[in-house]
matplotlib code that plots the C-alpha trace (Angstrom):
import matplotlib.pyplot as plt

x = [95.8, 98.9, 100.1, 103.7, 106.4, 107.4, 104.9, 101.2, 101.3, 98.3, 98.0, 95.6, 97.6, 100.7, 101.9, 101.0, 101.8, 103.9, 103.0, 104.8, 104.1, 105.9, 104.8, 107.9, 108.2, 104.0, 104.6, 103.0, 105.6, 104.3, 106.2, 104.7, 105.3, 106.0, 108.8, 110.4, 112.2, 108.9, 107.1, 109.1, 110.0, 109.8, 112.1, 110.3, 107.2, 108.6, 111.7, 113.8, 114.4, 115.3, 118.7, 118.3, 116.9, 114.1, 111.1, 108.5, 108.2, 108.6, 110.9, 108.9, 108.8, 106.0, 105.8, 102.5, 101.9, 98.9, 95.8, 96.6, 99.7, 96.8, 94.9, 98.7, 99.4, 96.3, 97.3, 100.5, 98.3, 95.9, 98.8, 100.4, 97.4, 96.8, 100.0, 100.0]
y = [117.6, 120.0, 119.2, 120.1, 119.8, 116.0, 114.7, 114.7, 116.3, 115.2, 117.1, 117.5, 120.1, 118.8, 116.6, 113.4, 111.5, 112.6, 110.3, 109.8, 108.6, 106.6, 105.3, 103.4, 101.6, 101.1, 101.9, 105.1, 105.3, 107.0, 108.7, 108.7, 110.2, 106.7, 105.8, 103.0, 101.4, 100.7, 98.3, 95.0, 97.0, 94.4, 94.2, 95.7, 96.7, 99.1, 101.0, 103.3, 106.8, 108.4, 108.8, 109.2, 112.3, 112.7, 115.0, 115.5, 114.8, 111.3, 108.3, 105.6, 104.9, 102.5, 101.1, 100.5, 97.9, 96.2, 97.0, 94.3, 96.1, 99.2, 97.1, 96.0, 99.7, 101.3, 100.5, 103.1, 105.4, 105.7, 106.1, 108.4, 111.0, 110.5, 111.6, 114.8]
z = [117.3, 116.1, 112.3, 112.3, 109.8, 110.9, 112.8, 114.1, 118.5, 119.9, 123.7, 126.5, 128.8, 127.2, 124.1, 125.4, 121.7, 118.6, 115.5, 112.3, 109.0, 107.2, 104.1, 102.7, 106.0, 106.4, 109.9, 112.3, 115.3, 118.1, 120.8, 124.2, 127.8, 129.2, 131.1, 129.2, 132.2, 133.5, 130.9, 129.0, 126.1, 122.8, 119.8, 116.8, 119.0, 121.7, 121.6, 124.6, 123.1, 126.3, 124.9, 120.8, 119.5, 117.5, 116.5, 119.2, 122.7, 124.7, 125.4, 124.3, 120.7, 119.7, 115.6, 114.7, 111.5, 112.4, 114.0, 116.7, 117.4, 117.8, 120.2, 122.3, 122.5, 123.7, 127.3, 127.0, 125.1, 127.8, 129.9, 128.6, 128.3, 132.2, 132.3, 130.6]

ax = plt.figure().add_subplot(projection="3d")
ax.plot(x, y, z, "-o")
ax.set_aspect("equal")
plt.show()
């Protein structure tokens, strides 16, 4: 794990996950190396990046409010770190 300015860059070889915290919104959005076209991206849950910039590395943004929306996103965590 890197603490930077904006965010949280956790890496293997590469960043595989930027995280941000934001306390107003009581969310942590993650950005991951996943491809967005290749999962059913949900409104509120998953978002495509690919094209909006942002701090960090990745095209996947995923908002984290619960810890069942922790559970629902460790498959795309574990995916992403094969990745990288």
């Amino acid at each position: 794990m890197k603490t930077l300015k904006f965010y949280f860059a956790f890496k293997r070889l590469k960043n595989f996950a930027c995280v941000e915290i934001h306390n107003k919104e009581k969310t942590v959005r993650v950005f991951l190396k996943v491809d967005p076209t290749q999962i059913k991206l949900e409104t509120g849950f998953t978002r495509d990046v690919s094209g909006v910039g942002h701090f960090g590395t990745g095209d996947l943004e995923v908002n984290l409010r619960t810890p069942a929306d922790l559970e629902k996103a460790k498959p795309l965590l574990l995916q992403s770190y094969e990745a990288s």
